[in-house]
N, C-alpha and C positions, 0 to 999 in steps of 0.2 A: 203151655202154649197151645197143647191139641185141647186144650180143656175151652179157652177163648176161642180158637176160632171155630169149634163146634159150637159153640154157645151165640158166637154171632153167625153162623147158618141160620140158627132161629129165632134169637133175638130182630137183628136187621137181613133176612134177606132178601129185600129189593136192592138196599144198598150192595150187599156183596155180589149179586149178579150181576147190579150196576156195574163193580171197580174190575169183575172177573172179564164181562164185555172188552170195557174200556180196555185194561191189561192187553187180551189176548188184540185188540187193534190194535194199540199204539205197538204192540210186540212184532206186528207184521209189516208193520208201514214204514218205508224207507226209500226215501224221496231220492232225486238224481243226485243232487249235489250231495246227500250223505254219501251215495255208493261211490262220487266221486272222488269224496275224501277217504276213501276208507282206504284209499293205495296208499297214502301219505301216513295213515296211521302202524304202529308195531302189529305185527301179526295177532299179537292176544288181547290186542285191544278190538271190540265192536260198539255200534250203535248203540251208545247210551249203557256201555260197561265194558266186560270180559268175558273171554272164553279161553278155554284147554285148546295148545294148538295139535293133541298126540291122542285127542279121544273126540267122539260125536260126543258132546253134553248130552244125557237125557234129560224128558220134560216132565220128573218126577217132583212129584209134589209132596206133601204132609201126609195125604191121602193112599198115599200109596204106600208110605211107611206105616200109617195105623192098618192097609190090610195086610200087609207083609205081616208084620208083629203078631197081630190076630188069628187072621186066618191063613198067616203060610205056614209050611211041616216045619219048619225050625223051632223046637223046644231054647226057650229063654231061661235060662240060670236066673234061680234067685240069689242077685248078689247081695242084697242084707243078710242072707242066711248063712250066708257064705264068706262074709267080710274076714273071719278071723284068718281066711286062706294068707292074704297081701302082710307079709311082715314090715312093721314100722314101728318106730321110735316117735321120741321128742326129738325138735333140732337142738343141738347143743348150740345154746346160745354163747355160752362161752368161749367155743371154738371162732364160732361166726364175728365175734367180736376181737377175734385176733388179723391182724394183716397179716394174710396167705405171702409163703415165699413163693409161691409159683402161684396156678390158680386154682382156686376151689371151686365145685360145684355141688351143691346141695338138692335133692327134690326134694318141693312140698308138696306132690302128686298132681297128676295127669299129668300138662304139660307145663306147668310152672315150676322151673328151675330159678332158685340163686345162684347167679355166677359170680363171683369174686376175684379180683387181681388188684392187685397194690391196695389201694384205699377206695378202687372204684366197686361198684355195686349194680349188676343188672339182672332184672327180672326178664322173664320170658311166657310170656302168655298168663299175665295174674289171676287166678280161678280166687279168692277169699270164702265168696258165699256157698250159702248150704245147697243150693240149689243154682243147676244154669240151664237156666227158664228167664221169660220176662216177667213173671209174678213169681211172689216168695210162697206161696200158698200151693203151687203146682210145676209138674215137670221132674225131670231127674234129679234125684237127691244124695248126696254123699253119702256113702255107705262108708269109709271111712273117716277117721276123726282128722280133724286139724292138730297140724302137729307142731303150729307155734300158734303165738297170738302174733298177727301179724301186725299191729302197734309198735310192737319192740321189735321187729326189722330194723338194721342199721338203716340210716339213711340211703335212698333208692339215687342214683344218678340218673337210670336208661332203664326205657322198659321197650322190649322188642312185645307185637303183636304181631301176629300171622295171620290172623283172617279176623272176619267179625262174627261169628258162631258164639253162641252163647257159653260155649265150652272153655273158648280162648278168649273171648271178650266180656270181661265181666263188670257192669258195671259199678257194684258195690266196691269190690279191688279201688278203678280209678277212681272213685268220688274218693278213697281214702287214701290213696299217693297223690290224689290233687295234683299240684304244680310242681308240686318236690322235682320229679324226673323229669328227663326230655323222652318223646316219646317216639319210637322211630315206626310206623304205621302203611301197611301199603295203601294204592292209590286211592281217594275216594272218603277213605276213612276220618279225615281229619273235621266233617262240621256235626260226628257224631262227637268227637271230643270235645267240640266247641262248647256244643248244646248240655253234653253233660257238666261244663264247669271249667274245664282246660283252657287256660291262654292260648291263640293261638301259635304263640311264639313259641309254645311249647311242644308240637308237634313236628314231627317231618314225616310228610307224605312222600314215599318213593315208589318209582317201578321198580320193575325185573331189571336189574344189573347196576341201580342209581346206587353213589358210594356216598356217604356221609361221614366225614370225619371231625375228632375232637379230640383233646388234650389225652393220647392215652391211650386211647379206643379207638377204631372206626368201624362203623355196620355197612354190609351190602344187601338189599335185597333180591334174593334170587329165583326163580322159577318152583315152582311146585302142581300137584296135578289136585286140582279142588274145586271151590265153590264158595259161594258166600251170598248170608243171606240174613237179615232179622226180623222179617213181616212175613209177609204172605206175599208183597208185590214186589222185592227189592232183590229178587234173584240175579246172583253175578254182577250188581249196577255196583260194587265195589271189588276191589284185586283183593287177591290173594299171593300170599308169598313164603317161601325159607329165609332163612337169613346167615351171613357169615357173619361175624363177631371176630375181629383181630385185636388183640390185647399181648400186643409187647411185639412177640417174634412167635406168637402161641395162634392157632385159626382155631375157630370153635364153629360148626355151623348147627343151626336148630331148624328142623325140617317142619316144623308145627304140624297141620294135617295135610295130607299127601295121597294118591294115590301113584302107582308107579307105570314109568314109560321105560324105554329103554333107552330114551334120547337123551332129555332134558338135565336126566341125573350125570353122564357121565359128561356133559356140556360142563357142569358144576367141576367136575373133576378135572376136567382139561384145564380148567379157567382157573384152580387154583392149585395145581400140581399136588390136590390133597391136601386134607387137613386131618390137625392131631386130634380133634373129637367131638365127634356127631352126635347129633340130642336125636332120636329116630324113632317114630312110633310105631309098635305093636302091639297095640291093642284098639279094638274098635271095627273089626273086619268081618262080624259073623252077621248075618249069613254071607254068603260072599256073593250069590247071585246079586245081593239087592248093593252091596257095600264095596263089592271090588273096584270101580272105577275111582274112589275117591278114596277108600283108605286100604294102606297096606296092609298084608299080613304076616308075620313073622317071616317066610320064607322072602317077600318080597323087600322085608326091611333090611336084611342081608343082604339083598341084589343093591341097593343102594349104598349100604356100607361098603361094598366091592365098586361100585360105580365112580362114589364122589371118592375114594383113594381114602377113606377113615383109618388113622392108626390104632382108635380105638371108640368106642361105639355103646350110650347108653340105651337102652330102650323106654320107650314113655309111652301113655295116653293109656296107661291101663291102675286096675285094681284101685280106683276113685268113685266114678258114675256111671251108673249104671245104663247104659247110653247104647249096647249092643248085647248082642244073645250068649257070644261066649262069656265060660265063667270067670272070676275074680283073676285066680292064677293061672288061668287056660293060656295067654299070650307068653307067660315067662317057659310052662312046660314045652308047649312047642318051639317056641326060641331056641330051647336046649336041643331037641331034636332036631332042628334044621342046622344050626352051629354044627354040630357035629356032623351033617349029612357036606356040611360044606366045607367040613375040614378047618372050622375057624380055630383059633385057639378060644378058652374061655377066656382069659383076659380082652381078646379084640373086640366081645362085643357081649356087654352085663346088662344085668336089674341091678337097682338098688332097693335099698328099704326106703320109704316113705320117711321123709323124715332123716336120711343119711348124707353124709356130706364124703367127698372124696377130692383128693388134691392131688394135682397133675404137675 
């Protein structure tokens, strides 16, 4: 991605001063009748997208992530060098093709889990490709291996998305679960799915709190502290979201990416008196001057695990790609340090290995 749009600064730059113009007017101009619908609208909702209702948004750009990387004092971890740190397996396919008596959950790193109950099947955030970039040629690259083929995945019923980031939206994934799933997506999201090949019948766009129910299952989507974005101009012009996951008499909620308030989460906790377990990222947080607003850090994923009421707690978004400065296993060591500075027990809040499955 920073490789294109460096390339088009000097391939076409009349055009991009052109659309950069254009952008920063239409970004400021807001007529009366918008201002005076904007009472009528949900507080996170604005002109022509979203916003955090528990933080200023800053007006960072690409630009400011390649000077960070470059020329700020945070030393970056070489994670290919470092890959053999993240322990992983093959999934056992064999297990995955048994119906779970209760439910199972599987990673196949970063943030796509198999969740498993009866005979139903949901992915969460499908990562497939070697790379989450919009070209296969550049961007961050898996430094660990795939730990199935994902072909031989049972059949998919439901795939929860949490935002559109190239991390959690990936388009290779959808073009090969196609139509199989339904797809339960927040606001905005639904004519990328189109455009990529998706019926629309197949998706459901929701807000923060919209519930969708079906034979089995029902999803809620719920508040999270983020962003979204897949160009250069299409900043926050779709939602982002968590999700709860109710399967049977069981809540499972998946935080996708997140930064932390001290509001929004325990709203989650109120609203569902707790649930038995949290998908929660900790990894993706260094440096933290430029990262804190939007993704947590170990210490902060714990405040959440205490906020939404989790009676037990995996951690994700780490030891895959190479997407931030800490090392491979840097998010599980500190995990353990804070766990204990907070008195958790180890069971209330794990890693898994890459490629592990565990049944609840």
């Amino acid at each position: 991605m920073i490789r294109r749009i460096v390339a088009n600064l000097f391939v076409r730059p009349w055009r991009v001063l052109f659309l950069a113009i254009l952008s920063l007017a239409l970004s400021s101009c807001e007529s009366v009748s918008q201002q005076a619908d904007s009472a009528a609208r949900p507080a996170h909702h604005a002109v022509g997208g979203f916003k955090n209702l528990h933080i200023q948004d800053p007006k960072k750009n690409i630009f400011d992530f390649m000077a960070m990387k470059h020329f700020g004092d945070t030393e970056w971890a070489d994670h290919a060098a470092r890959a053999a740190e993240v322990p992983i397996r093959d999934l056992d396919m064999a297990e995955i093709g048994k119906t779970p008596q209760s439910f199972r959950v599987s990673w196949l790193g970063h943030a796509t889990f198999l969740i498993q109950w009866d005979k139903l099947n949901i992915l969460t955030d499908p990562a497939f490709g070697d790379r989450v970039s919009p070209v296969s040629f550049a961007g961050p690259k898996r430094y660990t291996r795939h730990v199935v083929d994902y072909a031989a995945l049972p059949k998919i019923d439901y795939v929860v998305i949490s935002h559109n980031h190239y991390d959690h939206l990936d388009e290779a994934a959808i073009r090969q679960l196609g139509n199989q799933p339904i797809y339960l997506v927040p606001l905005g999201l639904k004519p990328w799915f189109v455009d990529t090949g998706v019926s629309a019948d197949r998706v459901r766009e929701m807000d923060w709190w919209d519930r969708s129910e079906f034979a089995g299952v029902a999803f809620q989507a719920t508040p999270s502290q983020h962003w979204s974005a897949r160009g250069f101009f299409d900043r926050r012009e779709t939602l982002w979201a968590s999700w709860l996951i109710a399967l049977d008499k069981r809540l499972i909620w998946f935080a996708g990416d997140t930064g932390y308030n001290p509001v929004q989460f325990k709203e989650i906790g109120r609203a569902t008196g707790g649930v038995d377990l949290a998908l929660i990222p900790i990894g993706g947080y260094a440096p933290r001057s430029f990262m804190r607003l939007y993704h947590v850090d170990p210490e902060e994923a714990i405040k959440i695990h205490r906020d939404i009421g989790a009676r037990m707690s995996i951690g994700m978004h780490w030891g895959t790609y190479p997407l931030t400065a800490e090392g491979p296993i840097d998010p599980v060591v500190a995990l353990e340090r804070q766990r204990k500075a907070y008195r958790l027990k180890p069971t209330e809040f794990v890693t898994m290995k890459i490629g592990e499955s565990i049944t609840r």
